[in-house]
C-alpha positions as CSV (number, residue, x, y, z in Angstrom):
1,X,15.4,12.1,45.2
2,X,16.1,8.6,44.2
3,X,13.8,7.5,41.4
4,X,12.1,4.1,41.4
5,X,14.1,1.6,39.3
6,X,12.5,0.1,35.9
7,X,14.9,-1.6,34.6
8,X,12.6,-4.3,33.0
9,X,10.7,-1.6,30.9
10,X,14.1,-0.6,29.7
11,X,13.2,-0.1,25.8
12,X,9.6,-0.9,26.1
13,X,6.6,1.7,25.6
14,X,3.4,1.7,27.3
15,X,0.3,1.3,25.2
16,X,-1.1,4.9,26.9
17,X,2.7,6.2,26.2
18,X,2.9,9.9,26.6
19,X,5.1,10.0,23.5
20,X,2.3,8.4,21.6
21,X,-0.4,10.7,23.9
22,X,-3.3,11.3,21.1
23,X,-5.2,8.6,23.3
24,X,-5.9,11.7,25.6
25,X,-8.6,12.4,23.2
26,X,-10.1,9.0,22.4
27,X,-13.9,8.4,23.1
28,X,-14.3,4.6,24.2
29,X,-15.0,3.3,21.0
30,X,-11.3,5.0,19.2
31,X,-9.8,3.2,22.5
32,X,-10.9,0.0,21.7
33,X,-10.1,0.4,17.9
34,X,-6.5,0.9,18.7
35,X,-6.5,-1.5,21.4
36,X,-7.7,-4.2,19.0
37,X,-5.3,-3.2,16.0
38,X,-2.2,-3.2,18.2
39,X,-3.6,-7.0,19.3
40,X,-4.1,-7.8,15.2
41,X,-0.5,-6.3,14.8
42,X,0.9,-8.2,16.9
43,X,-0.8,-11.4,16.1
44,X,0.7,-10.4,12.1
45,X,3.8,-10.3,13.8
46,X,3.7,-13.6,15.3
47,X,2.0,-15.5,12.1
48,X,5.1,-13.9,9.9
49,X,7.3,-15.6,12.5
50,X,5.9,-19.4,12.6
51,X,5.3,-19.2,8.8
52,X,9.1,-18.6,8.4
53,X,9.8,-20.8,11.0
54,X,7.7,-24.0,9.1
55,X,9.5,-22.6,5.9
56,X,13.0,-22.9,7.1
57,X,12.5,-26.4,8.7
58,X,9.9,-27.8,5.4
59,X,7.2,-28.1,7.7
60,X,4.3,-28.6,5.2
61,X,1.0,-27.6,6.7
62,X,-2.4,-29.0,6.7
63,X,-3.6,-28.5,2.8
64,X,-6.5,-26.1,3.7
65,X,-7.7,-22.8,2.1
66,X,-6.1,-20.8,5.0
67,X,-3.8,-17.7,4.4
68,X,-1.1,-18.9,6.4
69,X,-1.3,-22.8,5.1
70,X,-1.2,-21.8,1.2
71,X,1.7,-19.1,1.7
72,X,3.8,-22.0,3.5
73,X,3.0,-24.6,1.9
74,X,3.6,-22.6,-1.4
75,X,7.1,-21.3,-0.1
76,X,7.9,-24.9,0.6
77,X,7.2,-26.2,-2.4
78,X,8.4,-23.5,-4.9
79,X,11.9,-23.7,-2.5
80,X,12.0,-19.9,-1.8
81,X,14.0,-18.1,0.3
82,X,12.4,-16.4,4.0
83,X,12.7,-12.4,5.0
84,X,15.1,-11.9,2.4
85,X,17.0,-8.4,2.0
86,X,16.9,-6.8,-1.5
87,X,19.5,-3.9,-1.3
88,X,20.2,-0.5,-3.8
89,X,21.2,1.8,-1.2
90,X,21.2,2.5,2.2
91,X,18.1,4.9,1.6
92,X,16.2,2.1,-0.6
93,X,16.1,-1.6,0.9
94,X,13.4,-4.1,2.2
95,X,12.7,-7.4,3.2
96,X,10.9,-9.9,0.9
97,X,8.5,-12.4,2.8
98,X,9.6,-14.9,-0.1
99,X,11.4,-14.6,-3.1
100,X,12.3,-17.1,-5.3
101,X,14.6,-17.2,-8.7
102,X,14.9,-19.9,-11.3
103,X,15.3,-20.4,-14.7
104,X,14.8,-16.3,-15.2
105,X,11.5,-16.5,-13.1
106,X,11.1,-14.5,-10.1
107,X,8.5,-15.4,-7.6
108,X,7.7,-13.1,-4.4
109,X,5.1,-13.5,-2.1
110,X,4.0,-11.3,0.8
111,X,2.1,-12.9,3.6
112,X,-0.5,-10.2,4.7
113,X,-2.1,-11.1,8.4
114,X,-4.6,-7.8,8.4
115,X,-8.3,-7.6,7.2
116,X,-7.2,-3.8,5.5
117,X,-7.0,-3.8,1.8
118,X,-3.8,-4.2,0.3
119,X,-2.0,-3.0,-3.2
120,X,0.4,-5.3,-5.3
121,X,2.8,-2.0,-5.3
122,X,4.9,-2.9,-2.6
123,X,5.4,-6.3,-4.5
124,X,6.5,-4.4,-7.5
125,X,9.1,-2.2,-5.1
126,X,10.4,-5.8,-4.1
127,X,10.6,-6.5,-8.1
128,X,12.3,-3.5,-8.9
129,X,15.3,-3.8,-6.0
130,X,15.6,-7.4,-7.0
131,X,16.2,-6.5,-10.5
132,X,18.4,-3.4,-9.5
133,X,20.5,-5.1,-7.2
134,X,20.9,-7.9,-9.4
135,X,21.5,-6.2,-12.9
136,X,18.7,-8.3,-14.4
137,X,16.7,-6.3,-16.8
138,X,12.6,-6.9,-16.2
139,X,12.4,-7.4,-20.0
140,X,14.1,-10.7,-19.7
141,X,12.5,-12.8,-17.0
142,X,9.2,-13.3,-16.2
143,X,7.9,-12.0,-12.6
144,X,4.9,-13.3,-10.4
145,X,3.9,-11.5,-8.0
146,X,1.4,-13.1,-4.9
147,X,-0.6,-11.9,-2.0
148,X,-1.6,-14.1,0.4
149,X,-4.5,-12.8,2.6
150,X,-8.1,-13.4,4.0
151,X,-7.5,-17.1,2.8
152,X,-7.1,-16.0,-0.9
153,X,-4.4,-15.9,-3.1
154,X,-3.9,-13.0,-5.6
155,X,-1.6,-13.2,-8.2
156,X,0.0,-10.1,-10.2
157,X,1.8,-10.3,-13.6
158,X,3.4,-6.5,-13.7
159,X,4.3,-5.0,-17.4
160,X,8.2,-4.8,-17.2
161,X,8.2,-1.1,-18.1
162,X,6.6,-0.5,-14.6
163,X,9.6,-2.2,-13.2
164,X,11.6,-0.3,-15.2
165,X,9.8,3.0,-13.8
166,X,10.0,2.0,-10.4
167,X,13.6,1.4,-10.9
168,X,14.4,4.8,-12.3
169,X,12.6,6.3,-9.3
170,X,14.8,4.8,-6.8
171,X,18.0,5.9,-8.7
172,X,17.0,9.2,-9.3
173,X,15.4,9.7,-6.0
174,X,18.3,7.8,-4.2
175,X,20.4,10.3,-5.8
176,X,18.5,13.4,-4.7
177,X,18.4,12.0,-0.9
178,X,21.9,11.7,-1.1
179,X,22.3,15.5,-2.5
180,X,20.3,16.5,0.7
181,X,22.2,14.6,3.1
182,X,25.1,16.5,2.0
183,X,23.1,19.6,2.9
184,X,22.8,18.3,6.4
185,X,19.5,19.8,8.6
C-alpha cells in the first residue's frame, strides 16, 4: 500500500488527536470547554510574544489599566530583561517573563493571560534559582515579586527564609533526581 503523504502535519497534533483521545467521552458542553481553553492558550501564547516583542524594541503602550499595557510598560521602564533562563541544574531551570537586578533589588514579573487563579509560588521558584545560580543570599537584597493579570497588579514581598527553603529543596531534591538517574528505569 502506498500511504497518503502529510508532510505538512509533520509535528503537528490534531485537536481530536488519538494520543490525547479522552474527547471520546466528552458530552457537548466538556467539548466546548476544551475547545475554548486551547483558543485562551493560545491567545496567552501570542500576548507573551508581542509583550516581549514591545519590550525588546521600548515600545511603551497606551497608559491604560490593561494587563498587557502595565506589564510592558512596567518592563520598559524598570529596564528588565525578557524570557530570561534562571539555571541550577539540568533537572531545575525556568524562564522568567521579567527579571530585573539593581542595586541588590530583584524585580520579576510574570505576565498571566488566563482568567484561572494564580499563586505567587512559582515567582518565588524564579527567586530561589536566581539566588542559587547567582550565589546571592536572600537575606541581602530585597525581592519584589509581581503578577500581572485580569488588569491588576499584585505585588508579593516573600520572607527570605522561604527563599532559603525553596532553595534547599532544589538542592536536596536535585540531588536525589540525580541518585535515580543513576538507577536508570
Amino acid at each position: 500500500m502506498n500511504f497518503n503523504e502529510h508532510s505538512a502535519l509533520a509535528g503537528k497534533h490534531a485537536f481530536l488527536s488519538p494520543s490525547s483521545y479522552h474527547w471520546i467521552n466528552y458530552n457537548d458542553q466538556k467539548l466546548e470547554a476544551r475547545w475554548y481553553s486551547s483558543v485562551a492558550a493560545a491567545r496567552g501564547t501570542a500576548l507573551h510574544e508581542y509583550a516581549q516583542k514591545a519590550i525588546l524594541l521600548g515600545i511603551k503602550q497606551a497608559k491604560t489599566k490593561t494587563t498587557i499595557n502595565q506589564y510592558i510598560n512596567d518592563a520598559i521602564g524598570y529596564k528588565m530583561a525578557v524570557e530570561q533562563t534562571l539555571f541550577y541544574s539540568y533537572n531545575c531551570f525556568g524562564h522568567a517573563d521579567t527579571i530585573s537586578f539593581r542595586s541588590n533589588f530583584l524585580r520579576i514579573h510574570d505576565l498571566k493571560t488566563g482568567i484561572t487563579a494564580t499563586s505567587h509560588h512559582q515567582l518565588e521558584v524564579y527567586a530561589a534559582l536566581f539566588c542559587l545560580e547567582y550565589e546571592i543570599s536572600p537575606f541581602e537584597i530585597d525581592i519584589e515579586l509581581r503578577i500581572y493579570q485580569n488588569d491588576e497588579i499584585r505585588v508579593f514581598i516573600p520572607e527570605p527564609e522561604t527563599i532559603v527553603r525553596i532553595m534547599d529543596k532544589i538542592v536536596i531534591f536535585d540531588k536525589q533526581i540525580e541518585i535515580l538517574k543513576e538507577g536508570g528505569f
